[in-house]
N, C-alpha and C positions, 0 to 999 in steps of 0.2 A: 840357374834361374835368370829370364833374361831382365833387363833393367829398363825401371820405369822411363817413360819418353823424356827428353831435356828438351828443356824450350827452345834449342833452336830447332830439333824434330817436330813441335808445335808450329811455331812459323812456318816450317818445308809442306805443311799439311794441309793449314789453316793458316794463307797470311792475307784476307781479309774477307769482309765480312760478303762475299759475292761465292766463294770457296766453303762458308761457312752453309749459306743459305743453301746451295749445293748437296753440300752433306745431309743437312737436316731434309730434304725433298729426296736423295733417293734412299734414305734411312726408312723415310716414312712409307710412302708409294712406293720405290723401286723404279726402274729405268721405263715401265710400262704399268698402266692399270688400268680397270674397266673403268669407264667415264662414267659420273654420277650423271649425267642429263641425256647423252647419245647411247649409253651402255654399247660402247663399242671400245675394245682395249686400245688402249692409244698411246703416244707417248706426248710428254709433254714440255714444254718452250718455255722457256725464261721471257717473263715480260718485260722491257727496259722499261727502266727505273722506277720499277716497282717491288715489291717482296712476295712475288704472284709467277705463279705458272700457268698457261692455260691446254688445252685439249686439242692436239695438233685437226683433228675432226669439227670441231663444234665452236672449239674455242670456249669451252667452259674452265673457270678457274679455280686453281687451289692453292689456299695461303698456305704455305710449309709450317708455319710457326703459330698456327692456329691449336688451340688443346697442350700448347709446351708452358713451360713455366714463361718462354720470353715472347709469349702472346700481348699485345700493346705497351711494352715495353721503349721508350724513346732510346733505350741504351743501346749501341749497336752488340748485333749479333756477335762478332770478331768479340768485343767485351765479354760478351755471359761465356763464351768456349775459354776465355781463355781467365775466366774467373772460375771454372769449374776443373781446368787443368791444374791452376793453383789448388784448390782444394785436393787434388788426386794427388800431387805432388809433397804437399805436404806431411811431415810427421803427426805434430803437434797441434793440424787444425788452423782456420785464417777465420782471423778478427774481421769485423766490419769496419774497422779504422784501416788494416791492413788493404783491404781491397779498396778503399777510399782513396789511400798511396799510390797505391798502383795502377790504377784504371782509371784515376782522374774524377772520378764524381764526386758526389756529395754524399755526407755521412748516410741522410735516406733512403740514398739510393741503393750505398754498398750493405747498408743493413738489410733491403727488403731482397736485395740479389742473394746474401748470403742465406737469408730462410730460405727462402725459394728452393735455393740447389740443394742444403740441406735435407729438406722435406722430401727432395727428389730422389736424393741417394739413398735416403730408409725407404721410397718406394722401390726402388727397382734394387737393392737389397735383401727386401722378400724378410721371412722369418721361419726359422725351425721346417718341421719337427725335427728334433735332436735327439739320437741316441737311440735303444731300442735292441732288443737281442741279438747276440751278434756284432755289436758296434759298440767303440769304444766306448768308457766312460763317459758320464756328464758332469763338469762338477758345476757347482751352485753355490750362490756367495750371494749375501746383501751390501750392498755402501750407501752412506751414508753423505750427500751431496751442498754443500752450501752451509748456510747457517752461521751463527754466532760461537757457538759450541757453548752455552749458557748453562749451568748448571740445571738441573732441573724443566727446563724448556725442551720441547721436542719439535725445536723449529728447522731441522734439518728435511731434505726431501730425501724418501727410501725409494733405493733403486736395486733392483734385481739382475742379477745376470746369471746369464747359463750357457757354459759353453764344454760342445762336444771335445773331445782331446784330438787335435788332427782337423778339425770341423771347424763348424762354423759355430758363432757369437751372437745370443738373442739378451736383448735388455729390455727391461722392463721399471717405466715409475709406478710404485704402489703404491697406496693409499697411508698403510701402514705397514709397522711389521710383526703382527700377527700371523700365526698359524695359518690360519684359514684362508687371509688374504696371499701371504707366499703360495702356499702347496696349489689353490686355485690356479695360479699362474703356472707354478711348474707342470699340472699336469695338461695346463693347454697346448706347451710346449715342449715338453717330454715326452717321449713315447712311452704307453706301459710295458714293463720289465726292463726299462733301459735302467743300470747302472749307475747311481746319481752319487756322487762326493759331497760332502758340505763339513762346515764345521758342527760343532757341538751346539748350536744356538736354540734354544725352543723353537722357532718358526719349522724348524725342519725335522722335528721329532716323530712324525707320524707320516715320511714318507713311506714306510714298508706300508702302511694300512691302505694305499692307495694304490699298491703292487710295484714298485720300484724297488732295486735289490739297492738299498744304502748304504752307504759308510760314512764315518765321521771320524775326524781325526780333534783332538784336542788344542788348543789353539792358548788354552788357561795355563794348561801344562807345558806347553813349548814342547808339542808334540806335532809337528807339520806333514809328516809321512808316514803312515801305514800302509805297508804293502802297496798296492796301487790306488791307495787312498790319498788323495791331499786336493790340495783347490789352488794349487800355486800359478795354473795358467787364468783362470779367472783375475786372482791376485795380480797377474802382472799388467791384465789392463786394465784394472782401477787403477793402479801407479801411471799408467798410461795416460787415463784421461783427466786424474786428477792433477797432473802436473800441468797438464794445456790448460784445465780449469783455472789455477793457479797462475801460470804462466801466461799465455795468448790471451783468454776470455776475461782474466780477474772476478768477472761477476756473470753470474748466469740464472735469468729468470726462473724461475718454476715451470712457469708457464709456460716454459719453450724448452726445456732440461731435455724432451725427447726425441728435439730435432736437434741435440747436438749430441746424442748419445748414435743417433741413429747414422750421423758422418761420421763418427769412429768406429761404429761396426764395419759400415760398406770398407773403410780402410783394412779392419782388422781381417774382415772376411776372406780379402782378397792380397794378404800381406804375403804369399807366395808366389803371385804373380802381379809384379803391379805395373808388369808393362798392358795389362788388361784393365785396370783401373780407366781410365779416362775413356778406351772404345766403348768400354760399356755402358759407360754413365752418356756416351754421344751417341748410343745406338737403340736408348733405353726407350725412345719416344714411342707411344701405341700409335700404329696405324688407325686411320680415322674411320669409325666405321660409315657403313656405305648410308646414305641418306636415303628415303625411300621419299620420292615426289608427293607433294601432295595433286588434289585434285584438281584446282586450279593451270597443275604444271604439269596436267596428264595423266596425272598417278591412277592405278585403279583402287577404289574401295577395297576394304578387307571387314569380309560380314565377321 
């Protein structure tokens, strides 16, 4: 397995923000593409000292960092690549105090940097479907995130996870933990007739009536393996991300609980190859689509 990149492989790559802007322009475009104004392929020039390229033809321009998370962003470029290799490099997950250390700004800044990338990594992370005839197991687990653990109060947030064996990790916050509200999720995420693990908990008692082949293992009894039944790889990343909870975050909103589930997916997804982590999340950016003129700038009508 090869090994994820070290920061001085980051520096050899990206050591400033001219090298950065670079990447993000032919990640986006590519070394040529049809001009939005001349429609003629072209290639296109770095404008000095600007964050602009223009149409070696026409001279028409395109911002690289327009449609990215670091769209007006006063942080240089060089910062957000290399606040997102932290995040790739990590086990545990990077605080907003942590990127405040190390990047020099201000706690608002390294707060609204770390949603950002966050948000980005569950987009180009993607989700499911998982499992399905044929394909291994799924197992399926609730946890239980936050909270006072108050007797009688049910002020914890419920979180769903489902993951393939060998595969990949979809999470999910629900509402509750109901029947109706779990199985709803899993079958938007589970294929029918995929093989689902769970414990013994009511939520998950009527997955055969949805056509899933289940098993359950007892969890009361200190029964953790049946056959190729158990939930132990679920298990092992709620121990995962409950320790960073615990550990890195201490406290974590509700109201954000899915954009930090959703950086330890994109980790978990890709914990077999994490020398891929970081090109992917720097290559994740969508090409812009083409703009069509209006009339004023030529365009023709479209009855």
């Amino acid at each position: 397995m090869a090994k994820a990149p070290t920061y001085k492989d980051f520096l050899a790559k990206y050591p400033d923000d001219d090298a950065c802007l670079e990447h993000l322009m032919r990640t986006r475009y590519g070394n040529e593409h049809e001009c939005q104004k001349c429609n003629r392929v072209a290639k296109y020039y770095r404008i000095k000292k600007r964050q602009a390229y223009e149409c070696e033809h026409c001279g028409f321009q395109v911002y690289p960092k327009a449609g990215t998370p670091f769209e007006k962003s006063r942080t240089s470029l060089h910062s957000w690549f290399f606040a997102m290799f932290l995040f790739c490099a990590s086990r545990n997950g990077v605080s907003a105090k942590e990127l405040e250390r190390q990047l020099g700004v201000t706690y608002k800044t390294a707060w609204r940097m770390a949603r950002l990338i966050r948000e980005y990594m569950g987009q180009v992370d993607g989700e499911g479907p998982l499992g399905g005839p044929g394909r291994k197991p799924v197992e399926a687990d609730k946890a239980f995130i936050g909270g006072k653990d108050v007797r009688g109060k049910e002020d914890k947030t419920v979180v769903l996870g489902m993951v393939e064996r060998g595969g990949e990790l979809v999470t999910r916050v629900i509402k509750n933990r109901r029947e109706h509200t779990v199985s709803r999720e899993i079958i938007r995420v589970i294929h029918p007739g995929a093989k689902v693990a769970t414990d013994e908990a009511h939520a998950f008692s009527n997955l055969r009536d949805y056509g899933f082949h289940h098993g359950t293992v007892n969890h009361a009894k200190g029964e953790y393996v049946r056959g190729d039944v158990h939930t132990n790889t679920i298990e092992g990343f709620w121990n995962l991300f409950k320790g960073a909870y615990r550990g890195t975050y201490v406290h974590v909103s509700p109201k954000y609980l899915d954009l930090y589930l959703g950086e330890f997916e994109y980790r978990w997804n890709l914990r077999k190859a994490p020398h891929l982590m970081l090109p992917i999340l720097l290559q994740g950016f969508a090409t812009p689509e083409r703009r069509v003129p209006s009339l004023q700038e030529g365009g023709q009508s479209v009855a």
